[in-house]
C-alpha positions in Angstrom: 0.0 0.0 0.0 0.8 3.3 -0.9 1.1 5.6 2.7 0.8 9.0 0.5 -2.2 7.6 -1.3 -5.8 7.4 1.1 -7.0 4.3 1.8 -10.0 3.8 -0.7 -12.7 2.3 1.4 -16.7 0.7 0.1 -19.3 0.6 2.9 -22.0 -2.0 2.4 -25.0 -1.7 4.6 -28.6 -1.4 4.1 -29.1 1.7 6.3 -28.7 5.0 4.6 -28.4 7.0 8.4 -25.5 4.9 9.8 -23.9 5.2 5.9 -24.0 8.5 5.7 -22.5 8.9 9.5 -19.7 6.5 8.6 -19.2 8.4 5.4 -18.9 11.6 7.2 -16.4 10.3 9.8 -14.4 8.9 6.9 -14.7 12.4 5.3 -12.9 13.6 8.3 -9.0 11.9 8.1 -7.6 13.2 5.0 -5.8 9.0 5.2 -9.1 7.7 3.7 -11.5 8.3 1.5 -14.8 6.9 0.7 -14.8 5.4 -3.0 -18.6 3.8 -2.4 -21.7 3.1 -0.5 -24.1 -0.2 -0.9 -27.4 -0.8 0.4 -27.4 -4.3 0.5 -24.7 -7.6 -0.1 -25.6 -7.7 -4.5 -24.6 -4.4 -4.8 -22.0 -4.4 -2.5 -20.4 -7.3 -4.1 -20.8 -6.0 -7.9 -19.4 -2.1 -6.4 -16.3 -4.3 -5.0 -15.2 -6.2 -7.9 -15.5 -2.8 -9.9 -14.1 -0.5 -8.0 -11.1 -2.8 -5.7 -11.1 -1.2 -2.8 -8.7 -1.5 0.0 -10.6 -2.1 2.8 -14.5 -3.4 3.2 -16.7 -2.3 5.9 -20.1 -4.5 5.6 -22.9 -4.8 8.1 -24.1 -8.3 9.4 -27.9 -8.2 9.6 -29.2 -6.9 5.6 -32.1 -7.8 3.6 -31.4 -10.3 1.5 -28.2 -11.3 0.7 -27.1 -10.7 4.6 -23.6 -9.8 5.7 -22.0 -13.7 6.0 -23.2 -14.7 2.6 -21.8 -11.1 1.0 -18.7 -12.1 3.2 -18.3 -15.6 1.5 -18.8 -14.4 -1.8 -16.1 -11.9 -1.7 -13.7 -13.9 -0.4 -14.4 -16.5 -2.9 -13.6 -13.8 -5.3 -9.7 -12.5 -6.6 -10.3 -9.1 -4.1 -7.3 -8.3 -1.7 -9.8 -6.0 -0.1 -9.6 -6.1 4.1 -13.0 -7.4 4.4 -14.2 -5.7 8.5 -17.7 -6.5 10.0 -19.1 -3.7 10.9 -23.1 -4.7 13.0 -24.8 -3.9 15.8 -24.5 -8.1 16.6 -22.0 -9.2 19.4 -23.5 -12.4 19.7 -20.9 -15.2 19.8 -21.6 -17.3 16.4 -22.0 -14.3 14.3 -18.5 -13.5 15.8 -16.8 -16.8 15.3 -18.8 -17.5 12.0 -17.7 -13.9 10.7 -14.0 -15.2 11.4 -14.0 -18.4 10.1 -15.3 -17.1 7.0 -12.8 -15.2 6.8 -13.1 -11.8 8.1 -10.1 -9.5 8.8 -12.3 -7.7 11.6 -15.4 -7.4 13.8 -16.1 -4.1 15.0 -19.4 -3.2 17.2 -21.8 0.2 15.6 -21.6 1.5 19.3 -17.8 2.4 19.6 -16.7 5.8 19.8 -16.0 7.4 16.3 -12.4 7.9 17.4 -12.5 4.2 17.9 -13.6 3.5 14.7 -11.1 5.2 12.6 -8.4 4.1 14.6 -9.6 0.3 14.0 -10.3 1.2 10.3 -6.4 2.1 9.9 -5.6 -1.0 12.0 -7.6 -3.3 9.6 -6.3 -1.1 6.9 -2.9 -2.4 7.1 -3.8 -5.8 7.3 -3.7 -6.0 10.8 -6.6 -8.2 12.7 -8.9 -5.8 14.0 -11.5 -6.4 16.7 -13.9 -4.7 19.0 -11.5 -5.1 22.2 -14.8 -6.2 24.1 -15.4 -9.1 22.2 -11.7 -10.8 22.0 -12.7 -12.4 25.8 -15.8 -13.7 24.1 -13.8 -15.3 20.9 -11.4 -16.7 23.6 -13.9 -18.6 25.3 -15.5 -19.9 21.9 -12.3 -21.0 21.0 -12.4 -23.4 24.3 -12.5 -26.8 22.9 -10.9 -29.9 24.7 -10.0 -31.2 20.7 -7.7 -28.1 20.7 -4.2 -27.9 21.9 -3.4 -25.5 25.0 0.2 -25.0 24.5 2.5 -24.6 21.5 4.6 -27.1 22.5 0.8 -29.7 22.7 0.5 -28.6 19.2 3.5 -29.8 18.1 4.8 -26.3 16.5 8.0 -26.1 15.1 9.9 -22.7 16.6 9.7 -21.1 13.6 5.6 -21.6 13.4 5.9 -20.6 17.3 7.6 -17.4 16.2 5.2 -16.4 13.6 2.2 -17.3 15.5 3.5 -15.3 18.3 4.3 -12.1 15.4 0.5 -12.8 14.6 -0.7 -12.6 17.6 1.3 -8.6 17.7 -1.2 -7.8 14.5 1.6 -8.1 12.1 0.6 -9.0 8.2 2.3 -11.6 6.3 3.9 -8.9 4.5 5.5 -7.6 7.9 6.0 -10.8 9.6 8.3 -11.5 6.2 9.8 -8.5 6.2 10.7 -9.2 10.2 12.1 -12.6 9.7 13.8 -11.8 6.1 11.9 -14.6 4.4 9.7 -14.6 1.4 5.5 -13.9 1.8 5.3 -17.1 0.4 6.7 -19.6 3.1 5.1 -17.2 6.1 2.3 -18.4 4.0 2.9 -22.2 4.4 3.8 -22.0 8.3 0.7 -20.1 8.8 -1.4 -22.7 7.0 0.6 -25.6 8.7 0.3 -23.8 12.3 -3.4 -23.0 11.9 -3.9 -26.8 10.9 -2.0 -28.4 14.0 -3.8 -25.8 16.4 -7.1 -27.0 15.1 -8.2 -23.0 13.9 -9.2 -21.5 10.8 -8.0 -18.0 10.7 -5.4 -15.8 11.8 -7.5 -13.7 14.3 -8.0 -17.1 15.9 -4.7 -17.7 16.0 -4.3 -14.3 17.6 -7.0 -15.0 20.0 -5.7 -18.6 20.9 -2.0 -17.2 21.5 -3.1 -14.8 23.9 -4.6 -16.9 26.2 -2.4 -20.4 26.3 0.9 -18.2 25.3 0.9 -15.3 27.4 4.6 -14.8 27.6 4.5 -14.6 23.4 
């Protein structure tokens, strides 16, 4: 990413109010700027494969094609875009089945604005962002007596333990490669092979999970 160039962001929610408050915030830090609204997940989807943005803040609960199913389908697509939930919902499986779906962040309507553009930078440069309120309520979701409660229980080499550890900072793979001076590629592969042996799907799990069995990380 380009720091001298704003960070192009698409809201997709089906209420024209909270858009047009979100839109004004935006408005207000010269870092971003607001490339489109949608009112629901069709629209949304079509305005993202046109327009690319860089980041993605969509609303659970729409008419329709609801948040989750908009969140599939642009994942399933060839977007980069940083994909944040952005809903009124802080129940626990719209959380974890936001995640798992691959979300990049879940972020409650009822934080303060400040809040809000601080997470939107966060998520903007591909770091996990999450409603801190709601990171105790992943971590007991996560509680699963199939699941390892140490690194060394999962079997984790100490070069998976070192990059789950960098994950669990908020670093990108393009930062955690940068750290440990080795390509995006193979962070790639010892992310995949460390989410696998710690029985997770997704890196804010991993994040989640090392933060509560690894608290010396």
């Amino acid at each position: 990413m380009n720091s001298e160039q704003p960070i192009s962001i698409l809201i997709i929610d089906d209420h024209p109010l909270f858009r047009k408050g979100l839109g004004d915030l935006i408005g207000m830090d010269s870092t971003l700027r607001l490339v489109a609204e949608a009112s629901s997940g069709e629209e949304g989807l079509a305005k993202a494969l046109e327009l690319r943005p860089e980041l993605i803040l969509l609303d659970l609960n729409m008419k329709g094609m609801d948040g989750l199913a908009t969140l599939k389908a642009l994942k399933q697509t060839d977007l980069e875009s940083y994909v944040v939930m952005l809903t009124v919902s802080n129940n626990e499986s719209d959380v974890t089945d936001a995640l798992r779906l691959g979300a990049d962040g879940y972020l409650l309507k009822d934080m303060e604005p400040e809040s809000v553009l601080e997470h939107i930078q966060i998520a903007a440069s591909g770091r996990l962002s999450i409603t801190e309120s709601l990171t105790e309520l992943l971590a007991r979701a996560l509680r699963d007596d199939g699941r390892p409660k140490t690194p060394n229980e999962a079997g984790l080499t100490n070069r998976e333990e070192e990059i789950l550890n960098l994950i669990a900072t908020g670093m990108s793979n393009k930062q955690i490669a940068r750290e440990l001076d080795i390509t995006e590629g193979t962070i790639k592969v010892h992310v995949k092979h460390l989410l696998k042996k710690l029985n997770l799907r997704t890196r804010l799990e991993a994040a989640v999970w090392c933060t509560k069995n690894n608290p010396e990380s």
